[in-house]
N, C-alpha and C positions, 0 to 999 in steps of 0.2 A: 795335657802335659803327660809325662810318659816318664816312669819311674820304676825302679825294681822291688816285683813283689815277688815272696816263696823264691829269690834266685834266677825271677825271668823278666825280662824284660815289657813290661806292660803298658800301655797310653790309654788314661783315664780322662776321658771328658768331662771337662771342669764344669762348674753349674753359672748360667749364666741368668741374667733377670733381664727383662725387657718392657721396656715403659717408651709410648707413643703420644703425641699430639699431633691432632689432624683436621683440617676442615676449619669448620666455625667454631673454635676450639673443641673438637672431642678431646678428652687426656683417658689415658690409661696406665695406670701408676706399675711399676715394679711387682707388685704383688696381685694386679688382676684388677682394684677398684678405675671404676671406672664414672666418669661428670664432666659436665659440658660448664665451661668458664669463658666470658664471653670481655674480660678486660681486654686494654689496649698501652700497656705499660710494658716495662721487659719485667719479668719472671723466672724465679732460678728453677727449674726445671729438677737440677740434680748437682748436691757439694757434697764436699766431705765435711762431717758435722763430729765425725769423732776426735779424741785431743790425741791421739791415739799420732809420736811422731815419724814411727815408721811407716804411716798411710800414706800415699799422695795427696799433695792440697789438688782440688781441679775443682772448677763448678764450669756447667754448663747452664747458657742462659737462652731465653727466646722474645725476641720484642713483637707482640703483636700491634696489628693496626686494625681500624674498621674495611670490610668489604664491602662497599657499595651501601651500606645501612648505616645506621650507626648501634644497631641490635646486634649486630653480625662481625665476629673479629677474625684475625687469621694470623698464622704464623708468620712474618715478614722477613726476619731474618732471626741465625742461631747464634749465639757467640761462646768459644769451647776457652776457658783460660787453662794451662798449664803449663807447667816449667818454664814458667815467668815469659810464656808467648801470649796474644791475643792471636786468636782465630776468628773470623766472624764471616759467616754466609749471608748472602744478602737475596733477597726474592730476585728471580731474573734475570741476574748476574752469572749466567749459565757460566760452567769450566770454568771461573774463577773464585778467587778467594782472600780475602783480605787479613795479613797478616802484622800486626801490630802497626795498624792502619793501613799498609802498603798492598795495593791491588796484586794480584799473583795470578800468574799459570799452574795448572796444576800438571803434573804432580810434583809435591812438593813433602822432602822429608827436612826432618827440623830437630831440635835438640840434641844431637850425635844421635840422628835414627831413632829419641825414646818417640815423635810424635810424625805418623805421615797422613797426607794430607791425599787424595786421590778419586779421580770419578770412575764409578761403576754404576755403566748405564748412563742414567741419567738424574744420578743423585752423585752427590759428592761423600765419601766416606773419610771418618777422622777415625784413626781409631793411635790407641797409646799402645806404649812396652807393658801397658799394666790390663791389657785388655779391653781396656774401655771405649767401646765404639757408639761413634752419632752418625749417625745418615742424615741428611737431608735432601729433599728434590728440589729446590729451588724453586716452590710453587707453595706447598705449605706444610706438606705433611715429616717431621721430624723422628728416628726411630732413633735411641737411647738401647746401648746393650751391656749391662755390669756385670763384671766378673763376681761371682760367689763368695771371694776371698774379699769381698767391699761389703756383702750383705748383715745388714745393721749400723752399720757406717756412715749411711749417708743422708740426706735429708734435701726437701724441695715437694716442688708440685706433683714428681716421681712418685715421692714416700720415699721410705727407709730400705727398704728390699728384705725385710727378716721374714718375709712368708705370710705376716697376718695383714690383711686389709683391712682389718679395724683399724690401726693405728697408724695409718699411712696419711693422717692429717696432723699429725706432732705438728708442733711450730717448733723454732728455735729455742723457746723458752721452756720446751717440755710439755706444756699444755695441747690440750685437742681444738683443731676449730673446729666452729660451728658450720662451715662450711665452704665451698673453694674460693670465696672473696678473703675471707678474713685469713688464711690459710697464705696465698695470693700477698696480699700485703705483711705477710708474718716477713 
């Protein structure tokens, strides 16, 4: 963002967090922790968990399924909700996109331009007015990018984004899990 400091004109690179799932589930949370979670249900990845009403509400979700095992899972498809859209990527559904169920072309901009929808490369990028971008490739691996002005705000299999990786297992209810199952089902 680009603002006047001392009288001149200045652009300050905002702070962003970055939280990945890939593979057989690897995850890597906002904050650097990192655990392999091998469920097969959809999981919120990343919400807004503070009451806070000038936030955006938005959760990002990911349904995994088994790969060829049943030891072994994988990301299947994402689904991003904001400003009362579903978006949802589906494995192998290359250059498409499912928009409050309806198959789509991309590119695809949505809510008076707060939310576009668009392929780079060979992933698909969603990213908001508020900065919040998801990549996916439509194979498995999912990258999550939060603006800094969200960090402490948010809550999922991500974590929180406030810097510390201890406490990037909070549940909903405040408490810590024990570990990425119970976390998972929080």
């Amino acid at each position: 963002k680009c603002e006047v400091v001392d009288g001149q004109p200045t652009c300050i690179q905002e702070a962003t967090s970055t939280c990945w799932a890939t593979g057989e589930p690897h995850y890597r949370t906002f904050d650097g922790k990192t655990f392999d979670f091998m469920g097969t249900c959809t999981y919120t990845l990343t919400k807004t968990c503070d009451p806070d009403p000038t936030l955006p509400v938005f959760s990002v979700e990911t349904q995994n399924e088994h790969r060829g095992s049943l030891k072994v899972s994988y990301v299947s498809s994402i689904t991003v909700r904001v400003y009362d859209v579903n978006v949802t990527v589906v494995r192998a559904e290359n250059g498409f996109v499912r928009v409050n169920n309806h198959r789509s072309h991309l590119p695809i901009s949505l809510a008076q331009g707060k939310l576009l929808l668009q392929q780079r490369g060979k992933s698909v990028l969603i990213t908001t007015d508020f900065q919040l971008q998801v990549r996916y490739d439509w194979h498995h691996h999912v990258v999550l990018k939060l603006p800094g002005a969200l960090s402490g705000k948010v809550c999922g299999m991500c974590g929180n984004s406030n810097g510390n990786p201890q406490d990037d297992s909070l549940m909903p209810d405040g408490k810590l899990a024990q570990d990425a199952v119970e976390l998972a089902k929080s």
